[in-house]
Structure formats: structure tokens, C-alpha cells
C-alpha positions as CSV (number, residue, x, y, z in Angstrom):
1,X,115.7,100.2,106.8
2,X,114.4,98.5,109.9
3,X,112.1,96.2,108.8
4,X,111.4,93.2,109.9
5,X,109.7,89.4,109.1
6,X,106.3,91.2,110.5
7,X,106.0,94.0,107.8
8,X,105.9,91.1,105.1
9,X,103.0,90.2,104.0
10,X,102.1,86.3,102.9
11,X,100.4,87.3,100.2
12,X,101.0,86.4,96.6
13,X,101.0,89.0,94.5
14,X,100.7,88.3,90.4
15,X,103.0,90.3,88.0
16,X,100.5,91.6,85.0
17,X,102.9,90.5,81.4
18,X,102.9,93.6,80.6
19,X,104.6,94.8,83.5
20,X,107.4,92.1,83.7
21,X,110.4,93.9,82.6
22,X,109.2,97.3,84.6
23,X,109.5,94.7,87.6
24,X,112.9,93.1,86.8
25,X,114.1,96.7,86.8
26,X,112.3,97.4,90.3
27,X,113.5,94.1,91.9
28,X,116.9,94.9,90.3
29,X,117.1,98.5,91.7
30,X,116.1,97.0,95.3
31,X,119.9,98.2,96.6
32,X,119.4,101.4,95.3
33,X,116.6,103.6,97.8
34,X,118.0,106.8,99.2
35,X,117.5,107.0,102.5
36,X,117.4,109.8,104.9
37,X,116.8,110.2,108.7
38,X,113.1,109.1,108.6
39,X,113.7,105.9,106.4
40,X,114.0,105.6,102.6
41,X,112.5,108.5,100.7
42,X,112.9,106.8,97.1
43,X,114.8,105.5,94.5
44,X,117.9,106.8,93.4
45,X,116.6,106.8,89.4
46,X,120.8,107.3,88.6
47,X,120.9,104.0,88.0
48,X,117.5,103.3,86.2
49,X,118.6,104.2,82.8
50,X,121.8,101.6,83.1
51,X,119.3,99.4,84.5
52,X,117.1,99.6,81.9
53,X,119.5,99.0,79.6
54,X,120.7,95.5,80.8
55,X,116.9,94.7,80.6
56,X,116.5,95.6,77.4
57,X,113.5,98.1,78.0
58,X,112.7,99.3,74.9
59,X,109.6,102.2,75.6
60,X,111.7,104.1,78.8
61,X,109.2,106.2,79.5
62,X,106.2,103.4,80.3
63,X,108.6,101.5,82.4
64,X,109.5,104.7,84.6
65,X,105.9,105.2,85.0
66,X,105.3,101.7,86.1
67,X,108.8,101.7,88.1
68,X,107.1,104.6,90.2
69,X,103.6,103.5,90.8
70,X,105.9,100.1,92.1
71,X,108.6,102.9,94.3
72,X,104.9,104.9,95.8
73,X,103.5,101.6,96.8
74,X,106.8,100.0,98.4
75,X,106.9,103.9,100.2
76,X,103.7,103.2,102.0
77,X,104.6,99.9,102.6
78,X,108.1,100.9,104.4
79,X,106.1,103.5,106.6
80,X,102.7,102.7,107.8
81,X,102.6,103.5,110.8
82,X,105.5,105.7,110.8
């Protein structure tokens, strides 16, 4: 995707509890951005409901949520300054 060590931040960022297994889905889905000719537009959500399974995400629909606040965040990330 053409990043590189200077679009990482060194910033530690805390994972709330509550958000945990959402982020073990993320991180787990990290493989799985569609791309196009002006980067990565999102995630390919095919796999989130396997994913989710081998988690063992029980309320789907909060995880998704979370999974995309996570997906709009890393977006902006990926293309400042695009």
C-alpha cells in the first residue's frame, strides 16, 4: 500500500475491554483491504463473519460497528495527504 516507517506513529494506543475482541477481528482481517488504483478503499467484510466466528464474537452487529469506526480511522491514516 506504500507505506512506509514514517506514516507510523510511536504512539501507544490503549485497547478499551470492551473493544478487545472487535480488535482481534480488525488486526486479524489486516490482509484483507481491497485496494484500488488510489490505495486501499476498505475492508473486504467477506471474511468478517468467518472471522468472527474463530473469535467467538457473540453480539455481530456491535463488533461490525466497532470494526468500522477502526476501518474509517486506519482510511485516514493510509491517505493523509493523498
Amino acid at each position: 500500500m506504500g507505506l512506509t516507517a514514517d506514516d507510523f506513529d510511536d504512539v501507544i494506543i490503549d485497547v478499551w475491554p470492551d473493544v478487545w475482541p472487535a480488535f482481534d477481528v480488525f488486526q486479524s482481517a489486516s490482509t484483507q483491504w481491497r485496494v484500488g488504483m488510489s490505495g486501499a478503499t476498505g475492508l473486504d467484510y467477506n471474511c468478517l463473519p468467518w472471522l468472527m466466528r474463530t473469535q467467538g464474537i457473540d453480539d455481530e452487529a456491535t463488533a461490525l460497528h466497532d470494526i468500522r469506526v477502526m476501518e474509517r480511522t486506519a482510511l485516514k491514516i493510509m491517505h493523509k495527504g493523498a
